[in-house]
C-alpha positions in Angstrom: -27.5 10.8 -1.8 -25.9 7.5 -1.0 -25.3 6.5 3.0 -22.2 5.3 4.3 -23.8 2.1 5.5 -24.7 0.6 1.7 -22.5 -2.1 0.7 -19.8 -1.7 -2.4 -20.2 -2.3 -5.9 -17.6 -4.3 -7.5 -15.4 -3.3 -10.7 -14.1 -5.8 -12.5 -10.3 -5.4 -14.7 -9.2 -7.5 -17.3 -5.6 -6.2 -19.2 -4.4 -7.6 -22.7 -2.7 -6.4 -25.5 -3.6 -6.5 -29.4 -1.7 -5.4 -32.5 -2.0 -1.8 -33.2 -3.4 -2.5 -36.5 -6.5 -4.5 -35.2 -7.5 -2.3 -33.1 -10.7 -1.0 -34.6 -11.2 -5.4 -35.7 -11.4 -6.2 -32.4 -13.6 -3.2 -31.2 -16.4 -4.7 -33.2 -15.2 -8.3 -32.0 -15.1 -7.2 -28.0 -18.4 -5.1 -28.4 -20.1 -8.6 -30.2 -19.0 -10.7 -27.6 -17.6 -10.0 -24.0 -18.8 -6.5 -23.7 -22.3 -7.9 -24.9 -22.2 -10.8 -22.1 -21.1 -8.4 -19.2 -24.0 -6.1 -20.0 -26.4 -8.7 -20.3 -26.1 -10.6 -16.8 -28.3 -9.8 -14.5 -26.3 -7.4 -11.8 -24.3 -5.8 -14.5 -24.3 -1.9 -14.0 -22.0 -0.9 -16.8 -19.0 -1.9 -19.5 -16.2 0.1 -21.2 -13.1 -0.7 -23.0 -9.9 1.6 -22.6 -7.5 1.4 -25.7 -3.5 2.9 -25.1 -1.3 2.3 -28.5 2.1 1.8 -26.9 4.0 2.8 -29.5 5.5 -0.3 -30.5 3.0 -1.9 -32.9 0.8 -2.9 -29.5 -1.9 -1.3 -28.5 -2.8 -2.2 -24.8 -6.7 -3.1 -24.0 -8.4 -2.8 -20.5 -11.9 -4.1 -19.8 -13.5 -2.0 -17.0 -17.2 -3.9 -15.7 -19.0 -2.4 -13.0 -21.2 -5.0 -10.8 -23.9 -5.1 -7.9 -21.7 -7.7 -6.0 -19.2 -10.9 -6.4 -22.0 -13.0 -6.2 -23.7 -11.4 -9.9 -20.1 -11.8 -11.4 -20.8 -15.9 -11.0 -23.5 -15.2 -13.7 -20.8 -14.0 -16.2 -17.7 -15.9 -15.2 -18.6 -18.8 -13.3 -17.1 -20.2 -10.0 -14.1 -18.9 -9.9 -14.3 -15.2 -10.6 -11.1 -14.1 -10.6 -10.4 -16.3 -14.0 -10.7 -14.3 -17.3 -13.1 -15.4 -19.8 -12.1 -15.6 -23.3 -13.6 -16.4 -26.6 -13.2 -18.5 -29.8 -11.6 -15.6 -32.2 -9.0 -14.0 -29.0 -6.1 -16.2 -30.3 -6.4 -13.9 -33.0 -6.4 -10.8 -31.9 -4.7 -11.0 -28.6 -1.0 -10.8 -28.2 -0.5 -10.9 -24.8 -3.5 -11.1 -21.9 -3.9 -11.6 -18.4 -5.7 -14.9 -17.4 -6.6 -13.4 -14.1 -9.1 -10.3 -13.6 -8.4 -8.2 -10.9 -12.2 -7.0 -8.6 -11.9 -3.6 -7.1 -15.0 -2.7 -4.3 -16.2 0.8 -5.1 -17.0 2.4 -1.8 -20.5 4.4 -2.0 -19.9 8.3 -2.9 -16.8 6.9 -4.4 
């Protein structure tokens, strides 16, 4: 049972949008290389990736990361959390992306 005095995790957002067609192409690229580095940083307690085709060629991409603190999310994304990190190969998958995340606290029981 968690108490109401332990402090919040932290869930991390990043929001982009691919071409429908590379959708299962950049599964395998996401799961090689951001998904990877999120799950190995210390303080890391989880990633996903949520997929929504939008019906016009796009297919919209949220990253969901679930962390111990702020602080641990240094260890991924360096000083200044709230940038999005992005790789070598995104130029050619992404068609649109958000350059800022957006950190969520997640209240214990919640």
């Amino acid at each position: 049972m968690t108490n109401s005095s332990e402090s919040p995790t932290v869930v991390r957002r990043w929001r982009g949008a691919i071409r429908t067609e590379d959708r299962d192409a950049y599964a395998v690229y996401l799961e090689d290389t951001g998904l990877r580095e999120y799950r190995a940083t210390e303080g890391n307690l989880g990633a996903w990736t949520l997929y929504r085709d939008l019906g016009d060629g796009r297919t919209e991409v949220v990253t969901v990361s679930h962390w111990v603190s702020r602080e641990v999310i240094r260890g991924f994304a360096g000083d200044d959390i709230e940038m999005a990190v992005f790789y070598p190969e995104d130029d050619r998958y992404l068609v649109e992306r958000d350059l800022f995340v957006a950190h969520y606290d997640l209240l214990p029981g919640g």
